[in-house]
C-alpha positions as CSV (number, residue, x, y, z in Angstrom):
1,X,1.6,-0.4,29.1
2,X,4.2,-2.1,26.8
3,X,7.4,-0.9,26.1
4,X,8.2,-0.2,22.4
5,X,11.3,-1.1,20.8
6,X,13.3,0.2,17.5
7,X,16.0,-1.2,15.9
8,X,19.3,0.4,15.6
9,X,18.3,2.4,12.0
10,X,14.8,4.0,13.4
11,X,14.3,6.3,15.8
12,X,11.2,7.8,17.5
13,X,9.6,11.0,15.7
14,X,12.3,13.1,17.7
15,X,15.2,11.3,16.6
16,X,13.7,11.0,13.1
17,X,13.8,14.6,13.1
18,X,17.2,14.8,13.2
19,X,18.2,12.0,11.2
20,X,15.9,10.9,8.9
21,X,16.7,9.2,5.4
22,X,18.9,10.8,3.4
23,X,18.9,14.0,5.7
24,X,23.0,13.7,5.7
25,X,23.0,14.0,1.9
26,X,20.5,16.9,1.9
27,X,23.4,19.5,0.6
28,X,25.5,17.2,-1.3
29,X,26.2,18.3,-5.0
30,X,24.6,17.0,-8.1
31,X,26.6,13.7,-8.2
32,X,27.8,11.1,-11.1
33,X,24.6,9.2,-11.0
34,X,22.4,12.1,-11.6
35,X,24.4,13.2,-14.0
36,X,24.3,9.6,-15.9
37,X,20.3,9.8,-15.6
38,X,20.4,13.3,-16.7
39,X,22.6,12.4,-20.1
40,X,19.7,9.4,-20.3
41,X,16.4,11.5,-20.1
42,X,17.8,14.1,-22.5
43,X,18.8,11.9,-25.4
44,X,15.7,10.1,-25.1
45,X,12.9,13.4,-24.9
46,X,14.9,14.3,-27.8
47,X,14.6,10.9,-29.4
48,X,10.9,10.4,-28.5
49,X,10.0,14.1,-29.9
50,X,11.6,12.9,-33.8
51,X,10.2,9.4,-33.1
52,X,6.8,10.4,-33.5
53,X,7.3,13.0,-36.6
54,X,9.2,10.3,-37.9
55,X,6.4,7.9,-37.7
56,X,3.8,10.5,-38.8
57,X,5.9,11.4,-42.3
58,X,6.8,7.8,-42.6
59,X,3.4,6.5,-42.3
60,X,4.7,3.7,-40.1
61,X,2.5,2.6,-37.0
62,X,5.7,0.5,-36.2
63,X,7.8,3.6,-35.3
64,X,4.9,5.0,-33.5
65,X,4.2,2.3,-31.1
66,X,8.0,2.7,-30.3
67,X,7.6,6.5,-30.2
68,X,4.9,5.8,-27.1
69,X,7.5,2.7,-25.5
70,X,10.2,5.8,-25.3
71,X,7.8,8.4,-24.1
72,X,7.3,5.7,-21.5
73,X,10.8,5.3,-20.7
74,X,11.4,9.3,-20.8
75,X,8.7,9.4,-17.9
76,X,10.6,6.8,-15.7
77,X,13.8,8.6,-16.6
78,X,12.6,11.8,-15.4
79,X,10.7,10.2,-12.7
80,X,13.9,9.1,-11.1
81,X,16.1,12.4,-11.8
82,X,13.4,14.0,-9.6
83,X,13.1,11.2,-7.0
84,X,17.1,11.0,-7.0
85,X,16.7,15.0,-6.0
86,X,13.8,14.4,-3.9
87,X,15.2,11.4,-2.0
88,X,18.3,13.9,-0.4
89,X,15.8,16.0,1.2
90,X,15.2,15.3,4.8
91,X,11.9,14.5,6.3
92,X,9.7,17.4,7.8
93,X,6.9,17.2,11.0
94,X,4.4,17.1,7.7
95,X,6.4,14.6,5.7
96,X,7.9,12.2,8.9
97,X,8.7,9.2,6.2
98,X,10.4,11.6,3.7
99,X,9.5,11.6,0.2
100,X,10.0,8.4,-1.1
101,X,6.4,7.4,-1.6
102,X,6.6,10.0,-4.1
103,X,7.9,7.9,-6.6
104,X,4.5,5.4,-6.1
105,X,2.8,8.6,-7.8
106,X,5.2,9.1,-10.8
107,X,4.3,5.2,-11.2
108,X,0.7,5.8,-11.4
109,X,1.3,8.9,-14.0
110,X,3.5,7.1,-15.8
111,X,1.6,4.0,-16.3
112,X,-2.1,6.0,-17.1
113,X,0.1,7.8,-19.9
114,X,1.1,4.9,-21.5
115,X,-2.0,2.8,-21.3
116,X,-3.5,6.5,-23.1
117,X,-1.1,6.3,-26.0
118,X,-1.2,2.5,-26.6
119,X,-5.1,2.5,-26.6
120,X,-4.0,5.0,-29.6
121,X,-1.3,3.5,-31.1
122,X,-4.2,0.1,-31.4
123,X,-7.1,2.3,-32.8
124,X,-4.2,2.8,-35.7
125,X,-2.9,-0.1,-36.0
126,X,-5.7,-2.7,-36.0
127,X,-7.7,-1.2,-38.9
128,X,-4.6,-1.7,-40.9
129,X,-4.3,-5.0,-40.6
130,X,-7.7,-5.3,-42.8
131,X,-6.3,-2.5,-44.8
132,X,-2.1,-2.4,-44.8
133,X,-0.8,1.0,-46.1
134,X,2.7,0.8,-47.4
135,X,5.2,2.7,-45.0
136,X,8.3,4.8,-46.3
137,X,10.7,2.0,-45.7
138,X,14.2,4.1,-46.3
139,X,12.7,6.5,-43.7
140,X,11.8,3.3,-41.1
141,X,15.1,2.2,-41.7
142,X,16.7,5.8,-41.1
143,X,15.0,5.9,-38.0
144,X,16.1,2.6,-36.5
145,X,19.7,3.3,-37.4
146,X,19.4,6.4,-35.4
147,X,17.1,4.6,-32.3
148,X,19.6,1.8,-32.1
149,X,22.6,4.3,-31.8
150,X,20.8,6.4,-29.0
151,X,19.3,4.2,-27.2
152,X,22.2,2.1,-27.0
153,X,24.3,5.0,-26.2
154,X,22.0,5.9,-23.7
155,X,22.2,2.4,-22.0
156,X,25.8,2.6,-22.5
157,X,26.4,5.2,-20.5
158,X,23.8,4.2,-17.6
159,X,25.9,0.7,-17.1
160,X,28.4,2.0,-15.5
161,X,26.0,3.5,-12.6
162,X,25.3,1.4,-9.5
163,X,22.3,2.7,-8.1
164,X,18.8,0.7,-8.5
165,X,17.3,3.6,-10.3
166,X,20.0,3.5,-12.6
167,X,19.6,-0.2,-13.2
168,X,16.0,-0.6,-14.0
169,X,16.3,2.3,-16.1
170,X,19.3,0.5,-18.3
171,X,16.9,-2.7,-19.0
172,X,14.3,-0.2,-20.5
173,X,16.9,1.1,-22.8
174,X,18.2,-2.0,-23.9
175,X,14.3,-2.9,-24.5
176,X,14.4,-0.3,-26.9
177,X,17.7,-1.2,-28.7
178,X,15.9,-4.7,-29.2
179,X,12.4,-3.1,-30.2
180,X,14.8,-0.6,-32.4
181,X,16.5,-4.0,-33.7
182,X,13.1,-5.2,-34.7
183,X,12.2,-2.3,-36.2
184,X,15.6,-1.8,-38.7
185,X,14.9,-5.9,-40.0
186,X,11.4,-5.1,-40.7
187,X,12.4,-2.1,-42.5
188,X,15.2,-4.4,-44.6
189,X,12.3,-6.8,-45.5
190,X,9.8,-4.5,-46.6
191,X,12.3,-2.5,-49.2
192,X,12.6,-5.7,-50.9
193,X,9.1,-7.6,-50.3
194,X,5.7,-5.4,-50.8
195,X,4.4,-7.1,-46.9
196,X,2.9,-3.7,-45.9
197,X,1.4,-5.6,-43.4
198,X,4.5,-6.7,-41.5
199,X,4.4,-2.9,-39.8
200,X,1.2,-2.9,-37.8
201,X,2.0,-6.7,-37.2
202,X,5.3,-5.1,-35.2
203,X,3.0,-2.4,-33.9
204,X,0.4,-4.5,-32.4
205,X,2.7,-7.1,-30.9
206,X,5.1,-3.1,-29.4
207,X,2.1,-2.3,-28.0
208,X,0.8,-5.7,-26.3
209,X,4.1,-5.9,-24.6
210,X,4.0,-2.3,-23.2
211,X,0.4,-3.0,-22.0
212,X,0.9,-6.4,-20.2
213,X,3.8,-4.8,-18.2
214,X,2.5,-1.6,-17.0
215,X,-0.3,-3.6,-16.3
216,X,1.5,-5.3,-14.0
217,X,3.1,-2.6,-12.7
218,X,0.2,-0.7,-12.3
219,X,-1.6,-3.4,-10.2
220,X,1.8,-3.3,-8.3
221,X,1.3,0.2,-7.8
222,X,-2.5,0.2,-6.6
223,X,-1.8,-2.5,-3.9
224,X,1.4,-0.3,-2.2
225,X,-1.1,2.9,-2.4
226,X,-3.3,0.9,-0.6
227,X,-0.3,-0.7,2.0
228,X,-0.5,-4.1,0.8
229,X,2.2,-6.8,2.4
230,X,5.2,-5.8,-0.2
231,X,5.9,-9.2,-0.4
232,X,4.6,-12.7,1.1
233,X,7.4,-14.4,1.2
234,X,9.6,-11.5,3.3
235,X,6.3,-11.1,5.2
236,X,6.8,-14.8,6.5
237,X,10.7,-14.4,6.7
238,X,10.5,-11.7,9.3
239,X,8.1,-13.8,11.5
240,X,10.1,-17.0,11.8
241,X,12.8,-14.8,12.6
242,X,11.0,-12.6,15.4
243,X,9.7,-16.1,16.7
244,X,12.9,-17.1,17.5
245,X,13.5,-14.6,19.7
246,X,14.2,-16.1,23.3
247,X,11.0,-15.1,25.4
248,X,8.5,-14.2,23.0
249,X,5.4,-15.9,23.4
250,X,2.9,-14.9,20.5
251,X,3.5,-12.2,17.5
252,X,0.3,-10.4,16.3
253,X,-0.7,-6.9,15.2
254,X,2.0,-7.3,12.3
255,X,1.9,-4.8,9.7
256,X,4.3,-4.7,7.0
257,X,4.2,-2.3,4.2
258,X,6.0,-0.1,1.6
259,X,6.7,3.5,0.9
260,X,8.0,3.0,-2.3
261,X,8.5,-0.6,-3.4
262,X,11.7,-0.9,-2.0
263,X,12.2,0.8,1.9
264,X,9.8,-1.4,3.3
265,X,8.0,-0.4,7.1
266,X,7.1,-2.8,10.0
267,X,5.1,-2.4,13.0
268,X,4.4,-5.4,15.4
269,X,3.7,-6.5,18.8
270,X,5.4,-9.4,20.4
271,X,4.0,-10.8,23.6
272,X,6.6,-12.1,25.7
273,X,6.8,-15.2,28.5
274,X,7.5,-13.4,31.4
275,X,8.1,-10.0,33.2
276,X,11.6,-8.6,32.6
277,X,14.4,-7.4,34.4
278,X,16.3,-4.7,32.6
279,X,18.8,-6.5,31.6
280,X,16.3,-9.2,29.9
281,X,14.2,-6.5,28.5
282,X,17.7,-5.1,27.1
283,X,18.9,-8.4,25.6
284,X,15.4,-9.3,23.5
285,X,16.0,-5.5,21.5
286,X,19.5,-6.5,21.0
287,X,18.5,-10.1,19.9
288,X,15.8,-8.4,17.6
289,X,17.9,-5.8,16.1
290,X,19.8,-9.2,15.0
291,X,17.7,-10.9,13.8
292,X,15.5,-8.7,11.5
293,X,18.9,-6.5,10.4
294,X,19.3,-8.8,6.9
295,X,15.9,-7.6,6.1
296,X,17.1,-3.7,5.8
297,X,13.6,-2.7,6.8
298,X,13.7,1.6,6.6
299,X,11.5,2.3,9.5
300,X,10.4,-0.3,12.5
301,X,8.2,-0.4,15.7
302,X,8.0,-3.2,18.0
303,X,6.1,-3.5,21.1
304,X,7.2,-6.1,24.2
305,X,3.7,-6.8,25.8
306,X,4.0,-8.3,29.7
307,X,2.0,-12.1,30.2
308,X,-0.5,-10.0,32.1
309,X,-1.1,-6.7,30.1
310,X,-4.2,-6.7,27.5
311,X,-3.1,-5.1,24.1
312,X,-4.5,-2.0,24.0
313,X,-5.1,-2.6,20.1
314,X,-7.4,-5.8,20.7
315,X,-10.3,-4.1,19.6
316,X,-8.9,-2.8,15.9
């Protein structure tokens, strides 16, 4: 049988017990960045809630394609107030990786939601184009003052966090002071030039941007529910650096996947040269550790197989 080994950040199920992910933080107090993300999901609920009675008494398809872009972004904002919560708890005999794949689910939600409400905001928008209705431009133009000051006040107050959640969610805001930006010219324009159509123009081209990215990200999303290689190019990384380990022979059984997008898992068997003394077999882990530590993988297994042992996974 071959010996396993783990680098110095991942433990067997025992020692995962006791110090899983996050499992230090698991009583720490609400801190600045939830706090920051907190600030962030309540201005916009409260935003997208007048958003759409806004673009229902204005009559403007504009505002509503918006409306669905923030209910959007209110989802990912409370997605990652939960998974900042979630992500302190420590991982259970039921739940051995922790909860981070959790996040992979508010992902799917989010982006089924927003493919719902822009297949709406279209079945609005397009007969208009054939048949423009005026909008109440002082009310469009209202609106946008206000969207522009929130949202940018919103964003203003995520930049100063340092966490990835906090990033990604502070280019969605500033997406919607530009789409808010949009929205206050069009609204200029149209109290001076009778262009009704100029509002589901806006709307369409709101709603074909949303689609094409939660599109992607929704394809994104599928593949890591169904443990696709995160990504090719890290996949290839981490075998030119295992085959440069001294000793190793041949690498197979490689399996590289994600919990969440971002803490990425590996499991692989390397086959190695010869038999080896202690000390040898002591030297390749510490050599490996090296090697595959610029890669911050969350969780890995790696198997030394002897010249003469048969993998016992051969037939899978």
């Amino acid at each position: 049988m071959g010996q396993s080994s783990h680098s110095d950040h991942n433990h067997n199920h025992d020692a995962d017990h006791k110090h899983a992910p996050g499992a230090s933080h698991s009583h720490l107090p609400l801190d600045a960045s939830s706090a920051r993300i907190t600030w962030a999901f309540i201005l916009n609920l409260s935003f997208t809630i007048i958003e759409f009675i806004g673009g229902w008494l204005t009559n403007s398809t504009a505002i509503m394609s918006d409306a669905v872009h923030d209910l959007g972004d209110t989802l990912s904002i409370g997605s990652a107030w939960v998974l900042n919560k979630l992500g302190r708890k420590k991982a259970t005999d039921d739940f051995s990786y922790g909860f981070r794949r959790l996040s992979l689910y508010g992902a799917m939600i989010n982006s089924l939601v927003l493919i719902a409400g822009s297949v709406f905001v279209l079945t609005e928008a397009v007969p208009r184009l054939f048949n423009p209705v005026m909008p109440d431009a002082q009310g469009m133009l209202g609106l946008a003052i206000l969207g522009v000051t929130v949202n940018g006040f919103a964003a203003y107050r995520l930049s100063a966090g340092q966490s990835l959640n906090e990033k990604v969610l502070n280019w969605h805001l500033l997406e919607d002071v530009l789409g808010w930006a949009a929205v206050l010219v069009v609204s200029i324009v149209l109290m001076f030039i009778d262009m009704p159509i100029l509002d589901p123009l806006l709307s369409i081209a709101f709603t074909l941007f949303i689609l094409v990215n939660v599109a992607r990200n929704f394809w994104t999303t599928l593949k890591l529910f169904a443990q696709s290689v995160p990504d090719g190019e890290l996949r290839l990384k981490i075998l030119d650096a295992l085959s440069t380990v001294d000793k190793v022979e041949s690498i197979h059984h490689m399996h590289l996947w994600s919990l969440d997008g971002e803490q990425h898992v590996l499991t692989v068997h390397l086959k190695v040269k010869d038999e080896l003394s202690s000390s040898e077999h002591f030297e390749i882990k510490k050599q490996i550790d090296i090697n595959l530590k610029p890669f911050s993988l969350e969780h890995t297994t790696i198997e030394l197989e002897w010249p003469s042992e048969s993998c016992r996974d051969s037939e899978h």
